[in-house]
C-alpha positions as CSV (number, residue, x, y, z in Angstrom):
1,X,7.4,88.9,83.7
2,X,6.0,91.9,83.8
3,X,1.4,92.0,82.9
4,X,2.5,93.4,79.2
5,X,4.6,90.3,78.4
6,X,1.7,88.1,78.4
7,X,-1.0,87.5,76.3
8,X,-3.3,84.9,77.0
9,X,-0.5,83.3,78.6
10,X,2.2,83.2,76.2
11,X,4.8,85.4,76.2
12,X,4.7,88.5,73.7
13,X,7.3,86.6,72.1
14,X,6.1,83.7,71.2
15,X,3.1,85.2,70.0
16,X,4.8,87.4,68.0
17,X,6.8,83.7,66.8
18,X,3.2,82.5,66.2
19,X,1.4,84.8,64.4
20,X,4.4,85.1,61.7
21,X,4.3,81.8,60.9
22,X,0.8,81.7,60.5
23,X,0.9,84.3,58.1
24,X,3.5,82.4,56.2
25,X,1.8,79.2,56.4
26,X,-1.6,81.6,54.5
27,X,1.1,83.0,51.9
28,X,2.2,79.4,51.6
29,X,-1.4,77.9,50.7
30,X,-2.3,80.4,48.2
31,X,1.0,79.0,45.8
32,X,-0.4,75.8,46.1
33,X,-3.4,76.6,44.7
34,X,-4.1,74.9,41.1
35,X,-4.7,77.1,38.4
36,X,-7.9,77.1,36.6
37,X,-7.3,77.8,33.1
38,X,-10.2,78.5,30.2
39,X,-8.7,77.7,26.7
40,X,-8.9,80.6,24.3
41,X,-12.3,81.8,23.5
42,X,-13.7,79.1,25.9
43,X,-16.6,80.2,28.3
44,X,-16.8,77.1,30.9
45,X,-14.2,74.3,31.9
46,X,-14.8,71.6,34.8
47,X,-13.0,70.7,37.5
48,X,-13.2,67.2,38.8
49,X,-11.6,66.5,41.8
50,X,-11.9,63.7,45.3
51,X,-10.8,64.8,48.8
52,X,-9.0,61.8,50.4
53,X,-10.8,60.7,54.3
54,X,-7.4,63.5,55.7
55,X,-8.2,66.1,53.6
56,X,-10.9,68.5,54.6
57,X,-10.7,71.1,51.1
58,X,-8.8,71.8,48.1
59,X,-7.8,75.9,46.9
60,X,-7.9,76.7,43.0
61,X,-7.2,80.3,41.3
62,X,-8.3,82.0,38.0
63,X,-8.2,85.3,36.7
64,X,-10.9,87.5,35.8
65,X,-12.0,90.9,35.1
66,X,-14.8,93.2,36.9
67,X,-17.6,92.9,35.2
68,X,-17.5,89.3,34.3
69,X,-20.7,87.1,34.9
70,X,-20.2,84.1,36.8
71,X,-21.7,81.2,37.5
72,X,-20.0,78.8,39.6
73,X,-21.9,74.9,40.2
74,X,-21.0,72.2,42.5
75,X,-22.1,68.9,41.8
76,X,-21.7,64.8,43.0
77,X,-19.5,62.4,41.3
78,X,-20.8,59.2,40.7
79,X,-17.8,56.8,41.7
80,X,-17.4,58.6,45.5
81,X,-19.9,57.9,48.5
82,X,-19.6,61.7,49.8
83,X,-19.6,65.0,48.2
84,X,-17.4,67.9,48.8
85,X,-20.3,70.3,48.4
86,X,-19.4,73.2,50.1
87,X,-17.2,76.3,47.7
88,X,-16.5,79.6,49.1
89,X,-15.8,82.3,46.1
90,X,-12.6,84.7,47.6
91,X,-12.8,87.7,45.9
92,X,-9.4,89.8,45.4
93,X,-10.8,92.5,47.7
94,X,-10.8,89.9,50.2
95,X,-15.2,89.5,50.6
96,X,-16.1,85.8,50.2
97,X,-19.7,84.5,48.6
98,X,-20.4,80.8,48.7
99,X,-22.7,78.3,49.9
100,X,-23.4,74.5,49.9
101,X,-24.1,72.6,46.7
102,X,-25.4,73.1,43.9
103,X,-24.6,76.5,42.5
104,X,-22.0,78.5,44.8
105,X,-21.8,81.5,43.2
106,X,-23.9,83.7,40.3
107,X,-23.3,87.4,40.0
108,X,-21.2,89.9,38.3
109,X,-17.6,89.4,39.5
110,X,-16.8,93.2,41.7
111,X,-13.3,93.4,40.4
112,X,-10.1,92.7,38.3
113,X,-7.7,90.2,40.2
114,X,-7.1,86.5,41.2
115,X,-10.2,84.9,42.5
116,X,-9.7,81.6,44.4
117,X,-12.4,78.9,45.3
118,X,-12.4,77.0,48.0
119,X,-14.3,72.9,47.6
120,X,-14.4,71.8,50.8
121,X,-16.4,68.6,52.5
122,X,-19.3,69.7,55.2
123,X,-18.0,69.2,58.2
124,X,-21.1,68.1,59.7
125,X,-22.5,65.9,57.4
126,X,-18.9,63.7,56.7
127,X,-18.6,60.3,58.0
128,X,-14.7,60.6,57.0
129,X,-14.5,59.0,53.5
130,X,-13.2,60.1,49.9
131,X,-15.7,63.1,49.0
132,X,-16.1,63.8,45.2
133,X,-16.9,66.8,43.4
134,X,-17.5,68.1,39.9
135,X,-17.2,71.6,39.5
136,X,-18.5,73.8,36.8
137,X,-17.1,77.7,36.2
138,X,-18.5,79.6,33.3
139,X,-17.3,83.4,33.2
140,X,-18.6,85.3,30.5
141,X,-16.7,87.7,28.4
142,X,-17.6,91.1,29.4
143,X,-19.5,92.2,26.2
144,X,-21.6,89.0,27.0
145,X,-21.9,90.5,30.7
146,X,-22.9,94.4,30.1
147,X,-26.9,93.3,30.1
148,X,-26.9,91.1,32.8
149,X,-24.2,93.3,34.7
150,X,-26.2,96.5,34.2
């Protein structure tokens, strides 16, 4: 083998091999993510949702226009001793915004296109049992959004 066939010990290859299938396994996630929907003329909807002891996060999508506000709130559940208190905002530029608890995101959204949000457990603060979260997205139209877009 010659020094260019290898790349941190595997063979160009397999890394090759590697790196296409993690690029199918990301294409793969984002169709399993559940769709948020808002009813018609709705501003807010909630998403309730537990992450079993296995299951370290959970992916959701909804559609929105630049220009929206919105306001994105993690809270406990009552009936689960952990809380999956950590959401990550993915814009469709590809940035992220998020944070732990409370609320993850507040801000004008920077453009048209599929946002997903990540809920995921801390990692560091998980003794490995069902974590619960309630999740609150409120988007406002956009002629609600000029002032506080401006």
């Amino acid at each position: 083998m010659s020094h260019r066939s290898l790349r941190y010990g595997l063979p160009c290859t397999l890394f090759a091999t590697l790196l296409v299938g993690l690029s199918v396994n990301s294409a793969a996630a984002k169709t399993n993510d559940t769709p948020i929907r808002f009813a018609n003329k709705q501003l807010s909807t909630t998403i309730t949702g537990k992450l079993s002891p296995k299951q370290s996060e959970r992916w959701y999508q909804f559609k929105a226009a630049s220009g929206q506000y919105a306001i994105i709130n993690i809270a406990p559940r009552a009936d689960t001793t952990e809380t999956a208190n950590v959401g990550v905002l993915h814009m469709p530029n590809g940035q992220q915004d998020g944070t732990k608890g409370g609320i993850i995101y507040q801000d004008c959204l920077p453009e048209s296109g599929k946002y997903r949000l990540r809920i995921a457990r801390n990692l560091m603060a998980t003794q490995g049992k069902t974590a619960g979260y309630i999740a609150e997205i409120i988007i406002l139209p956009q002629y609600a959004s000029q002032a506080l877009c401006q």
